[in-house]
C-alpha positions in Angstrom: 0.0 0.0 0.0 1.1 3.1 -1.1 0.0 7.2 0.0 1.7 9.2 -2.7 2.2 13.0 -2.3 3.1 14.1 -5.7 4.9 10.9 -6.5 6.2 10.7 -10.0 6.2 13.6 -12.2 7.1 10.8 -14.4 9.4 11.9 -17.5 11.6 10.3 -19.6 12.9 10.3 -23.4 12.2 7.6 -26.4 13.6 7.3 -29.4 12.6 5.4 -32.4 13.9 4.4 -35.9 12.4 2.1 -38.5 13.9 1.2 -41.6 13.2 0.0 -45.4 16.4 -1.5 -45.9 15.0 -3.6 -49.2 11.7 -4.2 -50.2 11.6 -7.4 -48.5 13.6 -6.4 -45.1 12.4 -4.3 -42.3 14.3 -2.8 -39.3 13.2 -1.5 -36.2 15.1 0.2 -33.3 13.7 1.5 -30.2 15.4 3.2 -27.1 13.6 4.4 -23.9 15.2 6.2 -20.7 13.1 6.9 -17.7 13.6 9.3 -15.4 11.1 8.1 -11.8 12.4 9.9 -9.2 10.3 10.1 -6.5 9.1 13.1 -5.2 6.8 14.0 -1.7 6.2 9.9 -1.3 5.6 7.9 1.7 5.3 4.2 1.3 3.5 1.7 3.9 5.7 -0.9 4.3 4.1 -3.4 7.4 0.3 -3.4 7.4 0.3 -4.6 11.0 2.8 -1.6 12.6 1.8 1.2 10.2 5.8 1.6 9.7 5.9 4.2 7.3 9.1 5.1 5.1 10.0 7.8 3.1 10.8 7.2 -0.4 11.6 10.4 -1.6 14.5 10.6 -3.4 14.4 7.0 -5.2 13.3 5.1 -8.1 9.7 4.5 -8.7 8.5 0.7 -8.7 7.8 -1.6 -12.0 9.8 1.1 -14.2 13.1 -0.1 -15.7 15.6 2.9 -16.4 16.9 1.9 -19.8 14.3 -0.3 -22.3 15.3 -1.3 -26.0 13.8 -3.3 -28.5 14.9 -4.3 -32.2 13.6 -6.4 -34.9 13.9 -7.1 -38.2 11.4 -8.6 -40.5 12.1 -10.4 -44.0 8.8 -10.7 -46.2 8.4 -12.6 -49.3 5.1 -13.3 -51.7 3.6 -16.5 -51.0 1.1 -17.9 -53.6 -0.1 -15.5 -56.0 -3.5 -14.8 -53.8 -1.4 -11.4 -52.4 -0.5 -12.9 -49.1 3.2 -13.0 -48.0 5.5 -15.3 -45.9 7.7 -13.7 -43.2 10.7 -14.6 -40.6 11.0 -12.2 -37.5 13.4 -11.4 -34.7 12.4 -9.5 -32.1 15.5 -8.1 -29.6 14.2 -6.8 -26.0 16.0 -5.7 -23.0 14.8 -4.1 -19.7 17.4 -2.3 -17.0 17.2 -3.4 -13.1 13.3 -2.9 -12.2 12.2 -2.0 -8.8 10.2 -4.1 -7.2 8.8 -1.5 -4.5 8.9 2.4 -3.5 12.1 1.9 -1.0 14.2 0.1 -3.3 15.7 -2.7 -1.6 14.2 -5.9 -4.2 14.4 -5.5 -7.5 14.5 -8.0 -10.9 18.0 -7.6 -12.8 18.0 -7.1 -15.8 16.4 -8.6 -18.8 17.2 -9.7 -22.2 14.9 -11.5 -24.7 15.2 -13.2 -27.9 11.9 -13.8 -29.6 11.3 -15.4 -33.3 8.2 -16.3 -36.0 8.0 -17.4 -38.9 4.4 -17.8 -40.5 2.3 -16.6 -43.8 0.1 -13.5 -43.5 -2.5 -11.2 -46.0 -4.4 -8.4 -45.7 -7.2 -10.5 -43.3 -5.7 -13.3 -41.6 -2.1 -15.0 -40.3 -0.6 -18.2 -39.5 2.5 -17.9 -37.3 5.1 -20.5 -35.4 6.9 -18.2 -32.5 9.2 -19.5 -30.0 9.6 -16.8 -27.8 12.8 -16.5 -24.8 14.8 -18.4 -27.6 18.3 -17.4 -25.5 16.2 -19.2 -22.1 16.9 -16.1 -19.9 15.8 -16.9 -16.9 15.4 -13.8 -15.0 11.4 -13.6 -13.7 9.6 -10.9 -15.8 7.1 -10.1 -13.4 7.6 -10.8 -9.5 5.2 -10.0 -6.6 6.4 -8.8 -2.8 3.9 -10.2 -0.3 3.0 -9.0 2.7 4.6 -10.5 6.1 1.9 -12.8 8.0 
C-alpha cells in the first residue's frame, strides 16, 4: 500500500527508428530512458505496525531505467492470392526494475530473444513463435507479499 504526495512527475525520453532496408527487409530500433524519481512519497511498508518510510528521493516501482527493442522482418510473396511469408526477430531488454517504492528488491536485468515465422494477407495470419529463444531466466514479473 502506497499514499503518494506528488509521486512521480514521471518523465523520460524515447527514441525510435524504423527502416526499409529492401523491399523485403524491415528494421526496427527503439530506445527508452526513464527518469522516476520520487518526489513527496511515503510508502507503507508493514500493514500490521503502520511503519511508514520515506521514499523520496528513489526510483519509482515496476519502471526499468533503460528499455530497447529491435527487430527485423524479412517478407516474401507467398502464392499469387497477395498474401506473404515472413521470418521475424524480435531483440528486447529491460534495465534493473524496482520491485517497491524503497528500493531494496528489484528483478535484474532482462534480455529476450523472440522469433516467428508464419504466412500473412491483408485478413488473416498463420504464425510459429518461439519466444525467450536465449532461455533467460530472469522472472519478468515478480510479486512482494506482505509479512503474515
Amino acid at each position: 500500500m502506497s499514499t503518494p504526495g506528488q509521486a512521480v512527475p514521471p518523465s523520460g525520453r524515447e527514441v525510435e527508428l524504423a527502416l526499409a532496408a529492401t523491399d523485403n527487409l524491415r528494421l526496427a530500433v527503439n530506445y527508452g530512458l526513464a527518469s522516476t524519481e520520487l518526489k513527496d512519497y511515503e510508502s507503507v511498508i508493514d500493514q500490521t505496525s503502520g511503519v511508514i518510510v520515506d521514499a523520496e528521493g528513489k526510483e519509482a516501482p515496476r519502471v526499468p531505467k533503460h528499455t530497447v527493442t529491435t527487430s527485423a522482418t524479412w517478407t516474401r510473396p507467398f502464392g499469387d492470392r497477395g498474401a506473404s511469408w515472413f521470418l521475424r526477430g524480435d531483440y528486447v531488454y529491460n534495465s534493473k526494475t524496482w520491485l517497491e517504492a524503497e528500493n531494496e528488491a528489484y528483478v535484474g536485468d532482462v534480455t529476450l530473444v523472440n522469433a516467428r515465422l508464419g504466412v500473412e494477407s491483408d485478413t488473416w495470419t498463420a504464425a510459429f513463435y518461439v519466444d525467450n529463444v536465449l532461455e533467460e531466466d530472469a522472472p519478468l514479473l515478480v510479486t512482494a507479499f506482505p509479512s503474515f
